[in-house]
N, C-alpha and C positions, 0 to 999 in steps of 0.2 A: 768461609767454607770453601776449602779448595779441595777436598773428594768426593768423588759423586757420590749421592747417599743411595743406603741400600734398602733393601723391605723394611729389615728392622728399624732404621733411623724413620722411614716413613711410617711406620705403626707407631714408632713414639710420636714422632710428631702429632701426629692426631690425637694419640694421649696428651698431647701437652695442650693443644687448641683446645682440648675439650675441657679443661682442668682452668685455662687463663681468658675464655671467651667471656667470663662475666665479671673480672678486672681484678681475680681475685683467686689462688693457688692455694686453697688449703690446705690443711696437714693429711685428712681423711683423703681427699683426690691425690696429693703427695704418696699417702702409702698405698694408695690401689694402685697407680700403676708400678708402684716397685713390687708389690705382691704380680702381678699380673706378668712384668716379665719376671718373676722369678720361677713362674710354673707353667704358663702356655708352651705347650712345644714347638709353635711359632718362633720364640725366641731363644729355642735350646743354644744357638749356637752364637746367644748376642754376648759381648764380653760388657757383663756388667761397668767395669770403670771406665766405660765411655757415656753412660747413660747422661752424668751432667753436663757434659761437652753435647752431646746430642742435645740435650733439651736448650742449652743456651742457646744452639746454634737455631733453635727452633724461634726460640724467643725474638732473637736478634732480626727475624726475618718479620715476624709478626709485628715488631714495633717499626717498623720500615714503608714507608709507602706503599696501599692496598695490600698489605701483610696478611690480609686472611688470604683471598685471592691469590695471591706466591703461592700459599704455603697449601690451600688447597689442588693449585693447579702439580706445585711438585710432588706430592703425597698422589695423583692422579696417574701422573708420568713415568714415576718411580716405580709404585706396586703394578705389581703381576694380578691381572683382571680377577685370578682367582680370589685373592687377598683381600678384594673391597668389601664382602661383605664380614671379613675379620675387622677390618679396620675399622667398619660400622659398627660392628658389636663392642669393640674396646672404645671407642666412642660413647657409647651409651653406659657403658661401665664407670667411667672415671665421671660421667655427668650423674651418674644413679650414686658413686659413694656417699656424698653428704646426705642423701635419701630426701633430698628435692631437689626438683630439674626446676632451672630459672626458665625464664623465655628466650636468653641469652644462651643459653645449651641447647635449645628445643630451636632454635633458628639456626644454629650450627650444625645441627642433627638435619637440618630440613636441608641445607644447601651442600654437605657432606653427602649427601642421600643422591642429591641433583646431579652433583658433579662427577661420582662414582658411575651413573646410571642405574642405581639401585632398584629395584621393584622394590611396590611400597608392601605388597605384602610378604615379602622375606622382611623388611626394616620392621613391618608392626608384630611380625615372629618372637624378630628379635627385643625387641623392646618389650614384649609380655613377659618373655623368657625373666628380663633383669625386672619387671617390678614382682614375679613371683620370689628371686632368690633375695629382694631386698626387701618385701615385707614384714612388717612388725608381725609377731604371735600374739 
């Protein structure tokens, strides 16, 4: 990685921690966040054919000594205060596609939360918000 990353690489990133925190990238969390920058106006202005370069580069830090830790401290550093609690919501998004949160999501969700400064009741807003859009009828 030799440019500094921007909002958007840091919203994926957390897309991406949130999708490989339980050692495992399926195709369902694969397509939420390509739906997800295909229509946030957060990412109007991201040039989709950088997404795989973003997310490897994402990778590449996570499998690296204390790689959550990096990658939460620069996803931290990078976004604009206003952002964290987007970055929380796409968090809980790409952890709600498969329509079960591991404990391995929900522990990431917890220290994402910390490390943001989050108030826990915007985080439990947010999190009612995606079990109402992802329940069964």
């Amino acid at each position: 990685m030799n440019k500094p990353l921007s909002a958007h690489d840091a919203l994926i990133y957390v897309m991406v921690m949130a999708s490989a925190v339980d050692s495992t990238m399926n195709d369902r969390e694969m397509e939420r966040i390509g739906q997800l920058i295909g229509f946030l106006p957060v990412f109007r202005d991201f040039d989709d054919d950088n997404l795989i370069s973003v997310a490897r580069d994402c990778a590449s830090l996570l499998a690296g000594p204390e790689g959550l830790d990096v990658v939460l401290e620069t996803v931290r550093d990078t976004l604009p205060a206003r952002l964290y609690d987007t970055a929380y919501a796409l968090a809980v998004e790409v952890a709600s596609a498969d329509l079960s949160v591991k404990a391995e999501e929900l522990r990431l969700l917890s220290l994402l939360r910390d490390r943001l400064g989050l108030d826990k009741l915007t985080c439990a807003a947010i999190e009612r918000s995606a079990i109402a859009r992802f329940r069964k009828g």
